[in-house]
Structure formats: C-alpha cells, structure tokens
N, C-alpha and C positions, 0 to 999 in steps of 0.2 A: 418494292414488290409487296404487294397485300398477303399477310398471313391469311390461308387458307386453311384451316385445320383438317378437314374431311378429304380434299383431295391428296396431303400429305398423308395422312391417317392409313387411308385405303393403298394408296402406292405402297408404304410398308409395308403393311399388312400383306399386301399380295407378293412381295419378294421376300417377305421373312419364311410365310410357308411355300412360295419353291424354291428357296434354295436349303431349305431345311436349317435355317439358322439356332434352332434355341432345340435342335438331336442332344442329348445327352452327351458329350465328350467323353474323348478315351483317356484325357490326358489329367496330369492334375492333382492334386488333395482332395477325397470325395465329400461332397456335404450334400444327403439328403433332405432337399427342402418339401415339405408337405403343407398342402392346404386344405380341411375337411373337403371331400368332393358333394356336390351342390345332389338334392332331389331333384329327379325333371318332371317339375310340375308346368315346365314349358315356357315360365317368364321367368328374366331373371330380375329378382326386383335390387334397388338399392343396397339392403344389406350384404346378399352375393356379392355385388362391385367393392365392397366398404371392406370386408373380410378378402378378398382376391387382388385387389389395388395394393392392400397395406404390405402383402405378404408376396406382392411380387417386388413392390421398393426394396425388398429384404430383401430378395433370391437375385436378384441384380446387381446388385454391391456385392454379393460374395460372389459373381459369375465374373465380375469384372476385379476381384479381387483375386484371381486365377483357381477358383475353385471350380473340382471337375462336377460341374452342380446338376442332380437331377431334380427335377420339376415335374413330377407326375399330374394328369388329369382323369377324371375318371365320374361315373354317376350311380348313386348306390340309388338304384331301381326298380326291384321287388316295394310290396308294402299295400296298405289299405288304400291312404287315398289317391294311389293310379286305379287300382281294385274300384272305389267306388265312383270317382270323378269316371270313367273309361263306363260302367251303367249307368249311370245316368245320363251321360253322350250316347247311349245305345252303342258303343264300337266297344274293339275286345281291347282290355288293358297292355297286350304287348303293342296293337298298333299306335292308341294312345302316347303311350312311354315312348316307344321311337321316333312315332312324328314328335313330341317336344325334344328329347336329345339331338335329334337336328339343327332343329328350331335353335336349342341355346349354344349350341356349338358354336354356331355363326355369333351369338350374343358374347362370349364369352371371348371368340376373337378377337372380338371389336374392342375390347379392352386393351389389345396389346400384348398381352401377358408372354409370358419365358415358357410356358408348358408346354412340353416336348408330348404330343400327339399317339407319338408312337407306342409309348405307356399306357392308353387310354384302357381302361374299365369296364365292364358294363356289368350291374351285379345280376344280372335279366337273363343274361348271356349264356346259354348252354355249358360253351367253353368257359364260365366262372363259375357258374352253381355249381357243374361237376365237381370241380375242387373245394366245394361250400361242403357239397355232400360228404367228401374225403373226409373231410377236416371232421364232419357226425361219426363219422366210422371210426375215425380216430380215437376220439373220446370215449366212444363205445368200446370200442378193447380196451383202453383203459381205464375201463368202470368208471367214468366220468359223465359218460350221456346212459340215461335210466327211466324209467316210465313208471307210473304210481298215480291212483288215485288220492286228489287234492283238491282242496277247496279252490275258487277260484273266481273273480269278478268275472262277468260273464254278460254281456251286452245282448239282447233279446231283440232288437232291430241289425245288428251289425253281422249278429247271433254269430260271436267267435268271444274267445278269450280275452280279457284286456289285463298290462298290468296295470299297478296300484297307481304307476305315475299317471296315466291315462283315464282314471277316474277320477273326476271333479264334482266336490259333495255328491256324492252317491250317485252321479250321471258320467255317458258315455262324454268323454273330449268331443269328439268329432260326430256322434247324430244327437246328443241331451238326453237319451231315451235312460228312464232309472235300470242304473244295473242292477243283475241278481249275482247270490251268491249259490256256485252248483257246484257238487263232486265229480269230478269230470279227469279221463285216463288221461296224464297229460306227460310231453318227455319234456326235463330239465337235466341241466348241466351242474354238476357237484362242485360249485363255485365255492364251497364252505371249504373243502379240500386246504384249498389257497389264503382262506382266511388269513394265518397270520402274517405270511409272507406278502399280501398287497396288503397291510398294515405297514409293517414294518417300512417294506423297500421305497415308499415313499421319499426317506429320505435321501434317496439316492436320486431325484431327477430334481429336472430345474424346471419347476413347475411355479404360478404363482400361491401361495399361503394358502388363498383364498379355496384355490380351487384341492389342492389337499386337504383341507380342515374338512370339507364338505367331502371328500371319500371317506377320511378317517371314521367321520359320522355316521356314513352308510355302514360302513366296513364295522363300526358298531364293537371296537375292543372293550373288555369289560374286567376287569380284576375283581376276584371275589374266593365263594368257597360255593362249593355244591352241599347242602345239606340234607341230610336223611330223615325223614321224619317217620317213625312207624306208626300204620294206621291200625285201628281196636282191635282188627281180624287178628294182630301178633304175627302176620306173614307177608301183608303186602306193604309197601314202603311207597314215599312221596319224596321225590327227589326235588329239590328247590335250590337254585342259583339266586344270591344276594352279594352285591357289591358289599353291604354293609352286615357282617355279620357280627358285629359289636355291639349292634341291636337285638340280638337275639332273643334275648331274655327278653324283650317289648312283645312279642311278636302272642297275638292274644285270638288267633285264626289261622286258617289256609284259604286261598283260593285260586279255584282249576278253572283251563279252558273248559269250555264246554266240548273241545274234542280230545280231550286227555285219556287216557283204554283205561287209569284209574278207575272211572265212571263205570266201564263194562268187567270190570277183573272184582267189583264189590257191589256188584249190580243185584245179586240178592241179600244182601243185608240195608238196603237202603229204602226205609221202611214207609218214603215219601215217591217213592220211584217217578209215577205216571205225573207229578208235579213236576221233576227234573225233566224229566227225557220230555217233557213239552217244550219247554225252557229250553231245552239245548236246543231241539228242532228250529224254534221261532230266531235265536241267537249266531245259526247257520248259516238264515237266508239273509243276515245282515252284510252290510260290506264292514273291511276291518275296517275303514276310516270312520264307520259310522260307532263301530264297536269301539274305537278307544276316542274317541271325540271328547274334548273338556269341556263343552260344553251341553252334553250328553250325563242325564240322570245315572248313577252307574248302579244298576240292578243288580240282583243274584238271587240263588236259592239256596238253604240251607241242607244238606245230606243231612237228612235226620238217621237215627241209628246207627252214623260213621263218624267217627274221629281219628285224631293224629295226636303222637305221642311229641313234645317239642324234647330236643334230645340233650338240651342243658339245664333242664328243671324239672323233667318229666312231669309236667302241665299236660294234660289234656286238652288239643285245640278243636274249635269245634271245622268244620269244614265246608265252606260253599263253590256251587258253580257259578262264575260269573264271564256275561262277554265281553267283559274290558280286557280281560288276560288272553293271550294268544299264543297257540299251539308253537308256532315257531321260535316263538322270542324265548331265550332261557329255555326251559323244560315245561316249559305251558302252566307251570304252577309257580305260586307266590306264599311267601308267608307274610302276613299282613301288620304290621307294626304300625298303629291308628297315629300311635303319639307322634310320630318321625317321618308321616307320611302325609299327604292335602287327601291323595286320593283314596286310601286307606282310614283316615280322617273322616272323612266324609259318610265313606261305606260303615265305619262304626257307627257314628250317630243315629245312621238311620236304619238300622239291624240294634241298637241298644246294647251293642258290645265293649268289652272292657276295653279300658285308653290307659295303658301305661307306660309312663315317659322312663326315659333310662338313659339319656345323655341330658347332662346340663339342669341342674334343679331351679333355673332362671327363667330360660327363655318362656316365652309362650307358645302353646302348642297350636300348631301340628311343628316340630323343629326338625329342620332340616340338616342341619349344622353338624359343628365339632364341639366334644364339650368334654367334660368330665363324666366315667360312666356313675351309675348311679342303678342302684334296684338290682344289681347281675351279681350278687353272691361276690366271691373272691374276686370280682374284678371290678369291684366297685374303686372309684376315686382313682381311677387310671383315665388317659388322654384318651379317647374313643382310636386313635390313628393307631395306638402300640396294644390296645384293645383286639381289635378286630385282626392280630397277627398271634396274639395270645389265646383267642377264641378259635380261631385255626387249628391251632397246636392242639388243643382239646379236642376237639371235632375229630383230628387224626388219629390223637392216641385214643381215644374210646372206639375208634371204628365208624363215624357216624356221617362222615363228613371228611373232605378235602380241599387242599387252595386247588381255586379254577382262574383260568381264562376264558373267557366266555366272548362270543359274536355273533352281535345280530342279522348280519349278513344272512340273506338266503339263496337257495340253490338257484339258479336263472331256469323260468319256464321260458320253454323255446317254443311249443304248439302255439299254430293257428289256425286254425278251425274255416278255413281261406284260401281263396283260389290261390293267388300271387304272390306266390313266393316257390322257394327251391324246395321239392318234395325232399321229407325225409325217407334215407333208404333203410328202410328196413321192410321185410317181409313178416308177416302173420299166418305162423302153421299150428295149426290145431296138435301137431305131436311135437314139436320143435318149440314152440314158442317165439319169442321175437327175432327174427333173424337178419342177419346184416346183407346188404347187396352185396355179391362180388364187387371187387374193388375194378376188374375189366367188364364190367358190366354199367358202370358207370356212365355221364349221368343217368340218372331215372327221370327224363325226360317228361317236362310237365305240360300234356297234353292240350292242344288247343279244345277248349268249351265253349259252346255257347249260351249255357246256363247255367254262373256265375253266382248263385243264392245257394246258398248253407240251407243243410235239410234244416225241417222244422225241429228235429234233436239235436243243433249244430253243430253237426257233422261237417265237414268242410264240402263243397260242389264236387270234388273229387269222388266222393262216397256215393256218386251217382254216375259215375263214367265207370263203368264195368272191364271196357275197352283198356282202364288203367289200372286197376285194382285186382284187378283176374290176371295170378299170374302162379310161377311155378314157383318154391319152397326150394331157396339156394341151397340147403341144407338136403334135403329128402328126395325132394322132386315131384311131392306129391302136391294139389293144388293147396297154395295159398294167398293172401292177403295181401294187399302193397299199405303200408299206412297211408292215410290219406291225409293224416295234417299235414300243414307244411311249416315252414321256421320263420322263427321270428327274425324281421332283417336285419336286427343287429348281429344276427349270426354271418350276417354276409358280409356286414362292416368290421367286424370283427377282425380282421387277418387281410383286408383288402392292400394296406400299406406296402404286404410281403408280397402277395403278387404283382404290385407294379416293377419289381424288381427283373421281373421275368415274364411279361405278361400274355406272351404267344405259347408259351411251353404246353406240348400237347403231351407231354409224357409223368408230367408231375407239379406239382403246385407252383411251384420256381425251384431252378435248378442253386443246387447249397453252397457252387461257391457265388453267383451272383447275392444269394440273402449274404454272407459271409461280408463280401466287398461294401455292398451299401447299408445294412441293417446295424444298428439303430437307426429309425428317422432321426435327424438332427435336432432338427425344429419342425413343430404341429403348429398350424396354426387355422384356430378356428372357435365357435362361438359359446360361450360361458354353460349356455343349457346342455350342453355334452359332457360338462362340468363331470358325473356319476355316472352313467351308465354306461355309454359307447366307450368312454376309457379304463372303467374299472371291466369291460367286456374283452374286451382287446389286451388286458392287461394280464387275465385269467388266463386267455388263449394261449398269447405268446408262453408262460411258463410253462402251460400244459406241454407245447409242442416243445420247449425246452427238455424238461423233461423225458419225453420221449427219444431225444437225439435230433432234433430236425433241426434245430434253433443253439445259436451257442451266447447266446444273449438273455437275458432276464427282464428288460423294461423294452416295451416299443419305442417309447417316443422319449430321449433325454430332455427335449427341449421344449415346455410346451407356453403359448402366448393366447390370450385373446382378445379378439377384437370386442370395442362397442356395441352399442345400438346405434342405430338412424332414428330420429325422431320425426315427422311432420315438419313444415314451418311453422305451425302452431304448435310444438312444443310435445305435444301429444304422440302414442302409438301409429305408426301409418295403418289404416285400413281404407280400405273402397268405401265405408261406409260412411268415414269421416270427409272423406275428398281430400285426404290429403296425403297419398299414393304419392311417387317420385318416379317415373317414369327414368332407367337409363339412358332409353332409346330416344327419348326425345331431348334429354338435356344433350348427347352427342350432337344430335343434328344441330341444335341451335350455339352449342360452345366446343366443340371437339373431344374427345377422347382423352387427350393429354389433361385439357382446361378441368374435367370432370373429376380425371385423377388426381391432380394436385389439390382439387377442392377438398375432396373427402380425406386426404391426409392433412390439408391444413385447418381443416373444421373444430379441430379438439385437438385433448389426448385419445391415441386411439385405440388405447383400451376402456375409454369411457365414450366417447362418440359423441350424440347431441344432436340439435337440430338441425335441419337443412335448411340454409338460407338461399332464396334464388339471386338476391344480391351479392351475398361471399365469392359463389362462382365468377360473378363478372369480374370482380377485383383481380381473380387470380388470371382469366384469362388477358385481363390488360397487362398484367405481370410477362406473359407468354410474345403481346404484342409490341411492348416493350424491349422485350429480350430479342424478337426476330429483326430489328434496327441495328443491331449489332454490328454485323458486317458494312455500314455504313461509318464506322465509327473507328473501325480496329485500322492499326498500325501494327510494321512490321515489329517494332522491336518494343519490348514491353515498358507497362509504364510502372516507375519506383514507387509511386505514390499509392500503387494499388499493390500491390505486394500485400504488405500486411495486412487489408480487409482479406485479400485471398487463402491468405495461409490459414487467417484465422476460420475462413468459412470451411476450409479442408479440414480442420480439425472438428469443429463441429459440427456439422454435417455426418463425417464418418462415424463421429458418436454417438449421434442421435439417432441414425439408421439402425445402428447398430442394437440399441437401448427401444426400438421403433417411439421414438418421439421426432415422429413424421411432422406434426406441425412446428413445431423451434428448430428443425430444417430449412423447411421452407421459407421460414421466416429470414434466416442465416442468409438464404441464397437471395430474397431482396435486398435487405441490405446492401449483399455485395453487389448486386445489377445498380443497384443505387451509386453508385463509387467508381463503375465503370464509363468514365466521359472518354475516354481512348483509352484502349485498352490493346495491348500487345495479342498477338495471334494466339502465341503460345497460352497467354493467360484466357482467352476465349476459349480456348482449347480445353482449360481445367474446368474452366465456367459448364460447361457444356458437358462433361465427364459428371460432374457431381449435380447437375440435372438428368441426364439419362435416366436414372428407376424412376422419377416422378411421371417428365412427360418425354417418351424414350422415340416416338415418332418427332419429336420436332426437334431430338437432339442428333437423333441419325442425319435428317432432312440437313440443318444449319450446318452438321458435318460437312454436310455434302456441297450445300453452296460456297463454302470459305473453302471449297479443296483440299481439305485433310488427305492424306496419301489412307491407303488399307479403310479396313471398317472401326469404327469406333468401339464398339465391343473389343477389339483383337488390343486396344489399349488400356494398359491400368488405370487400376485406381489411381487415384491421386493421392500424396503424402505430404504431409505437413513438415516444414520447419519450425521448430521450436523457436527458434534466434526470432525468427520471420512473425511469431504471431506476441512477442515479447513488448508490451507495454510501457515506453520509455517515463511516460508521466502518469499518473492516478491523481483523482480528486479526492483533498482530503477534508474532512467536516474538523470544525473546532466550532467547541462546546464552554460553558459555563456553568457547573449545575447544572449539567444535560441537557442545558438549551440551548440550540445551534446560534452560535452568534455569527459564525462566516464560513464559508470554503475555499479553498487554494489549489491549485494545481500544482505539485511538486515534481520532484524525480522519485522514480519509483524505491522503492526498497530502505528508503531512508532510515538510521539508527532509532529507537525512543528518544537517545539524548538528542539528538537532530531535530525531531517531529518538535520536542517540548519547546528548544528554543526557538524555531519559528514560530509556535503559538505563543508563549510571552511576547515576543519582539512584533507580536501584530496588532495593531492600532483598536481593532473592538475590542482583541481582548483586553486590550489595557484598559479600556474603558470599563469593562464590566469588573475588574478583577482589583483597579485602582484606588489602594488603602485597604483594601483585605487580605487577609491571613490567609494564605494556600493551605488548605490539609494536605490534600495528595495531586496527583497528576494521574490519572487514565491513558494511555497510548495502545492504539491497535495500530498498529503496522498494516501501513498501506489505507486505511480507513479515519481511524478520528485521533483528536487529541482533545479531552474531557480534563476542563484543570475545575477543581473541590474547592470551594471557598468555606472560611467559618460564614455561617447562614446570621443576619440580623436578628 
C-alpha cells in the first residue's frame, strides 16, 4: 500500500477534532505546556511551524508520559499592523483580524498539533479586553498605572507614540518617517516599583543564560553612592549617582540633562540664560538614540554664574547642560571625571577643561580600570575596590552622600494614541480628576469607526467619536471624558497565560483555584526577540497581581526555551523580496505534514535553526516511506538481535526530547529503522510510540493498520533497560607517542593492567616500541592505551 500522507493527514485530523482527542484531561500530574500565541497577520509562515512543531514534540512525550497536560492556543490581536494593513485594505481592522484568525486556524490544524481549542484567546475579544481593562484598574488602586507628562518618540505619519525598541536610527520601524520628540500626557505602569525583585528572582527560573544576562541589562542593577553636590546659591543641591565613587576627587565638572528642574529652580542666576534654554529646546526634539549615539559629537553649554561645590575637596565645579545625559537614567545628572572616562574625555578637550587622573599613575588616559588611588588626599595609595567603600563611609558621616542601588529600568508607557487596541477605563471630570470605570461597568467597549486616523495633534481616532468619549463622571455624575488612548498590546499579552486557565469565566479573570491548579507555566516556548520586554512585562504583572492576593506564585513561566531562526535556502533572511519565502502550505501538499515536521526538527539544533533545504525534506520523507513497509516485515515474536539498537534508541530519544535536541532524535530513530529487517510486533509497537510527537498522523495511521487494540496516545511511553542498551565490546585506539598505530575491539570495562597488557603483546606495537625504553604507559578505560617511549 502507497504512503499517502494527505489523505492520512486529513483523516486524523478530522477524528482528533470530533472526538475531542487532545481536551485538557482531568486525570494526572498537571504540566502546563505553553507556546508564544502567533499575531494573525493571516499567513502562517515557516517560523510559526519551526516554533509550534518543536514544542508540540515536547508536550507529546509528556502527554504520553501520563501528564495531565494542557496545551493552550490563542492570538494576541490588538496592535498597529492589523490598524494599518486593515486601511490600507480600506476594511475595519476587527473584520481584517478575524477573517485571518480563521484563516490560520485551519493553518495551524494542519500541523497536527495537541492544542486543546477549548482554551482558545482572542486579545480583540470584548470578553478579554474587559479583563485587560480590570487588570488597568487594578494597578490603578495600587498606585501602579499613573499619567504625567513625558517626553516621547513620537511618529508624525503613524502620529502615535512609539517605544525606543521601535525606533530605528531616528525612523519609525514600520512607515521610515523621521520621528519626533514631543511632551505628550501619557499613562505608564511603575515597573521600577519591581526593580529589584525581577533582578534578583532571575535566579529562580530555568531560563537560558543568555536570555537572563539580557533582562539583567534592561533591568540595569547598578551599585554605587548618591552624591550631593551644593550649588553656589548655598541652598540648592545636585544629586548624582556614580558607580565609581573612588573617583571623586577626578571629577573636574557637572553635567545635566537638559530636562533636570535644577535648570528652572536657578534659572535667575544663570547669567547665559537665552543661550541654555535654546539648547535645551533644540536637545528635546532629538530622539534619545540620537542624544547618546557614540558616534555623535557630544555638545553642551556651560551655566555661566552657577557652580557646584564637589563635597570631598570643596573644589568648585563648573556646570553644563548637555544631551548625552538623560533624565531618567540615574538622577539626569553626572559628575564628569575626564581622566577615567572616553566620554567625559572627550567633552573635556573640547570645553579645555581640567583632566585629572586619580587611579593608577601608569595607565594611559582616558582609564577605565582598577588601580591605586592617587591625587584623593587620605586615600591615596589604597586599591580603588576598598577605596570607593571608604569614600562612602565619608560621604555618610559628613551628611553628603549615601551607598545606593541604582536601575536603569523605566516605568512602561502603555498610551497609544490608536484605534486598535483595549480602551483604557478611565473617565476625565473637570472636579474629580481622573477617574476609574466601575469595575460592573466593564468592558468600555471600543466602538466600531470608520475613520481610523489620529487627529492632526495625535490624538488617537477615538477623540473624534463623541458617541464614545461623552459620557457621565463614575464619581460625580456630572459630564465627563472617556480617555481616548488605548494600551499598548503588550498589556494584553501580559497575563494572557492566566486566562487560558479559565478562559470562558464571565464573572472574573479566571476563577483562583483553577490559576492555583495549573500556574506556574511549566515550559514557555517561544522566540529569542521576546528575549526583554513581553517577559520582563508579564513578569512585573504577575508580582503585582501577587501582591495584591490574586496570585500565589512569583514567576509565570519556570521553564523557558527557545527556538531558532529559518533561513532561505540561500542561507539568507526569508523575505518576498528575496524570493526565498518557504511556503508551509505548499511544502504539505507536496510532502505531508508529518514529512514537514520531522524536517524542521531534524534541520539543526533547534535552538539555533538554519537553512531550509528542499532536498533535507525528501530525505526525511523516504525515512517515513520506509518506515510505512514495516508491517510487511514484522513477526509475531520479537527479534533479539534488535533489542539493543531499541533500548538504546529509548533511552535517547527520551533524552533528547527531553533536552529538545529534536534532530539526534531523529537521527537515533533511523538508525534503529535501519536495524529493523523483522522485527517483532511488540518492538513496532515501541518503534511507533517514540515516533508519535515527530510525525503523530502516520503513527496513529500504522497503529491502526498492524491492529494495536485501544488508541495509541492511551499507551506509555516507552522505558529503557539499562542491561538492554549495555555495550559488551568498545573499540580501543593504541597509541605510540600519540600516534595511532592500531585498534582492537575488546570486552568492555577492562582493568589498565588488562588494556596495557594487550597493547604490549600487540604486534605494531612491538614494532614501534622494539629496543625502546617505556617511560610511562597512558590508559583511558574503555578508550586508548598511549605507551611513552624515550624519543631518539
């Protein structure tokens, strides 16, 4: 009978969803398996399958491992580009988003996948934003979500807010239009709050290195001292955070953001004024990437008639604004130390300010180093390391200064200025002030428009539907304001995890003992660019809602993995533009669904990925056409000679699933297809068990043909014998001077006295060793035996 992959494919497929095969069980040890849920920009391309494939082999082997496993699915659907792809289609962005959610539904079937349906998402969804909304409300009673004017990259075509990661050299990501920089009322969430705790609890999850090192960086921990500098007025003070205050004594300046209230609290003693406050102006409308760029000239101005007292030499420093320094980072001011610094360095030479070195009388300047101090009074010729704990202690006892912990971390702007997305609830009363929805008032439903465009003050389209913004002050009752931003959709992604747990519940976000039963996620799996922000966002959350009592957990996700990239077959980025796109839909039709999946786990490692070969696939699929000859072959009673390629493929296998080193699985299971010339039923049986998570339609199918009683899922994994995958012989290398003269096959485990006297008593080596003096003898067990001669 000819493998057919499509017609088996689709027969699955249509009896796994009626019989409701892969519902969430009741039974069991629970493991929540999660896979980032996909944007429906309406095609699913290669990477979706590459990230969905890898991470249903995982949730497979632990289902069949008798875990009560859920497998949520779902689409985080708000966002700009359904917003702009949906006008430029001239259709409204809900019909857009839905017609593709259809669309990949079906796509995403066709994979095969475990994901129990009934979980499904939609962050679009009335009945989800409502609980988006909750979760604002939330934060808002706990002084967490707050509104203030802030600077902000600010896109003039998109005409909304962007963050910093969505500016690329001072252009919009997504139209190229140069952004600006505007003061603009915006609400953020007090993610600094959390600072040191998503520092810390890092190590508490089982995350890759990689993808920690790069929070810790965000997250921006900083040991240091806060330092007081008095300015000339005698009343008002410069507070400055430096890691390195063992430097102090170097430090030959100050320099402020240009939006520091220092500026306006000495604004008439400043005898250069209308020079500054233009400078500040022009330094404004810069974006920060442009402001601290190292390849950017670093300007300033000097406050003439203001100075700063330095508070361990009582030096007089002189003081500039400059826009390399930034309001948020530290306390928006710096003390400038020329000699121990490139950037500072620089700013001296070309201001003709003093450079004085104060660690290490060697190095060459600008030094960045550890050294001896040097030039700092009583603390000269001390280690700068037991320096800068000694310079503390003084800072403390004079009053002038304290040790700090410092993070660069900032608060999360959540405004967008933007049709698509979950209105924020809050009301605007002229005697009340900002006001929260009632919580049975809920959602604040975000009206269908047909004109989609941000006022010309980017305002979001909302601030022209009257219909939604006219309404009554929860508070008073008298008329107010509906804010018209809406959230950024990471606010939607945010906490999506907890409502798959409960995801119909019409009375509250998910009911506490289902979060209780499945929360933590077990395992996250999903793709390295979420690496900072959707997980340091989700991370903030959960504690908040900790916090609060809703949550009795601290990390969402213990387990996190991620996948590779897909490359081209040229090696290269996929785009349209290249033509070298990877179609899913067409590699199924032409090699099956199973053949597809097997490919992209045996392509790589698959947390590094690689390119697509159109060749690779074929290989694997004759692997599949190979395997479906089977019941041609098999005997009742099994065969002994295959035993041990099987046990050893069950041990491997189980660990490489495990470990996701999907391809030296795969690899494991040809071999053993290779070994099987008759093979016993029972051992088809295993063969077929530890294929299942690759290609799980053609292991059901072969079930099916050879008569297995019940469904194949309903039986375990498979377990290895140890005895069974135990190695009677090893090949052993013997050596001369470290050059292979021969190898042997022995028994395994043999003594060093053993190994050595079979390597004398071997005929090359007597020849290379014949009339020479042995120094020593080398023996690895199991591996070589290296005998030492005296050398000619």
């Amino acid at each position: 009978m000819e493998y057919r992959p499509n017609e088996i494919e689709e027969k699955w497929q249509a009896r796994w969803k009626k019989e409701g095969t892969y519902k969430t069980p009741r039974e069991g040890e629970k493991f929540y398996h999660l896979v980032m849920f996909p944007y429906p920009s309406g095609d699913l391309h290669i990477g979706h399958w590459y990230n969905f494939v890898g991470g249903d082999v995982y949730a497979r082997k632990k289902r069949l491992e008798g875990y009560r496993l859920m497998s949520p699915i779902g689409f985080d659907a708000f966002g700009l580009p359904a917003e702009n792809a949906a006008i430029k289609r001239n259709i409204h962005p809900e019909e857009w988003t839905y017609g593709n959610i259809e669309r990949m539904r079906g796509q995403i079937r066709s994979m095969g996948p475990v994901y129990d349906w009934e979980k499904e998402v939609i962050t679009c969804s009335p009945d989800y934003y409502k609980w988006t909304q909750w979760l604002f409300l939330k934060l808002f009673e706990g002084g967490l979500a707050y509104k203030k004017k802030a600077p902000a990259n600010f896109c003039p075509s998109c005409r909304t807010v962007l963050a910093n990661e969505q500016v690329v050299e001072g252009e919009c990501e997504r139209c190229d239009a140069q952004v600006e920089q505007r003061e603009i009322d915006q609400w953020l969430f007090n993610v600094k709050k959390y600072a040191r705790e998503l520092d810390a609890a890092l190590e508490e999850v089982d995350w890759p290195e990689r993808t920690k090192a790069m929070q810790r960086n965000w997250i921006g921990r900083s040991e240091g001292a806060i330092v007081k500098f008095l300015a000339s007025d005698g009343e008002t003070s410069i507070d400055v955070f430096t890691t390195r205050p063992d430097t102090l004594f170097g430090a030959t300046y100050l320099v402020l953001s240009p939006e520091h209230p220092f500026l306006e609290k000495v604004k008439g003693d400043i005898k250069n004024l209308e020079e500054v406050e233009d400078y500040v102006k022009k330094a404004k409308k810069r974006s920060e990437k442009e402001r601290v760029s190292g390849e950017k000239e670093k300007t300033g101005v000097k406050l003439e008639g203001v100075s700063a007292i330095n508070p361990v030499n009582r030096e007089k420093l002189p003081i500039f604004v400059a826009d390399y320094v930034l309001m948020h980072y530290g306390t928006g001011a710096i003390m400038a130390v020329p000699a121990h610094d490139e950037r500072d360095f620089a700013f001296a030479k070309k201001h003709s300010l003093p450079v004085r070195r104060v660690v290490s009388e060697k190095e060459e300047l600008p030094y960045q180093g550890e050294g001896k101090i040097v030039n700092s009074g009583d603390f000269d010729g001390m280690d700068s390391s037991v320096a800068r704990g000694k310079i503390i202690s003084f800072l403390e006892k004079e009053k002038v200064g304290e040790r700090k912990t410092s993070y660069k971390i900032r608060d999360w702007l959540i405004s967008r200025q933007r049709y698509w997305g979950a209105p924020i609830p809050i009301v605007h009363c002229e005697d009340c002030g900002s006001v929260p929805v009632r919580e049975e008032d809920l959602p604040v439903k975000l009206p269908s428009l047909e004109d989609l465009t941000p006022t010309r003050e980017g305002e979001s389209p909302l601030a022209k539907a009257e219909e939604f913004y006219k309404t009554e002050c929860p508070k008073c009752g008298r008329e107010g304001k509906r804010e018209t931003d809406t959230m950024d959709t990471f606010v939607c992604s945010s906490w999506y995890y907890i409502r798959y747990t409960d995801p119909k519940n019409k009375e509250e976000f998910a009911d506490r003992e289902k979060i209780d039963e499945w929360l933590p996620v077990d395992i996250y799996i999903g793709g390295a660019e979420h690496t900072v922000l959707h997980l340091l966002y989700s991370r903030f959350v959960t504690k908040a809602l900790r916090d609060m009592g809703y949550l009795s957990f601290s990390e969402p996700f213990s387990k996190l993995r991620h996948q590779g990239i897909i490359l081209g077959s040229d090696g290269q980025k996929m785009s349209k533009s290249k033509g070298n796109v990877v179609d899913p839909a067409k590699e199924i039709e032409k090699h099956g669904a199973d053949s597809v999946r097997m490919y992209l786990c045996f392509m790589g490692p698959y947390d590094q990925g690689g390119p697509w070969d159109p060749q690779g696939i074929k290989g694997v699929k004759r692997f599949l056409e190979k395997a479906w000859k089977l019941p041609s072959v098999t005997k009742e009673e099994n065969d002994p000679d295959l035993e041990k390629h099987l046990h050893k493929a069950i041990k491997k296998v189980t660990g490489d699933i495990e470990e996701m080193r999907f391809n030296t699985a795969i690899s494991s299971l040809m071999t053993l297809l290779s070994h099987m010339k008759s093979p016993g039923k029972e051992q088809v049986k295993t063969f077929l068990l530890l294929l299942l998570p690759f290609a799980p339609h053609f292991a059901w199918e072969m079930w099916e043909v050879l008569g297995f009683k019940g469904e194949i899922e309903k039986e375990p994994w498979p377990k290895h014998s140890e005895k069974k995958t135990y190695e009677e012989e090893v090949t052993i290398v013997l050596q001369v001077n470290g050059k292979v003269r021969d190898t042997l096959r022995v028994e395994k485990d043999l003594t060093e006295g053993e190994l050595e006297k079979i390597a004398l008593e071997n005929e090359k080596i007597k020849k290379w060793t014949e009339g020479k003096s042995i120094k020593k003898k080398v023996v690895i067990q199991n591996k070589l035996v290296n005998i030492v001669t005296e050398q000619d």
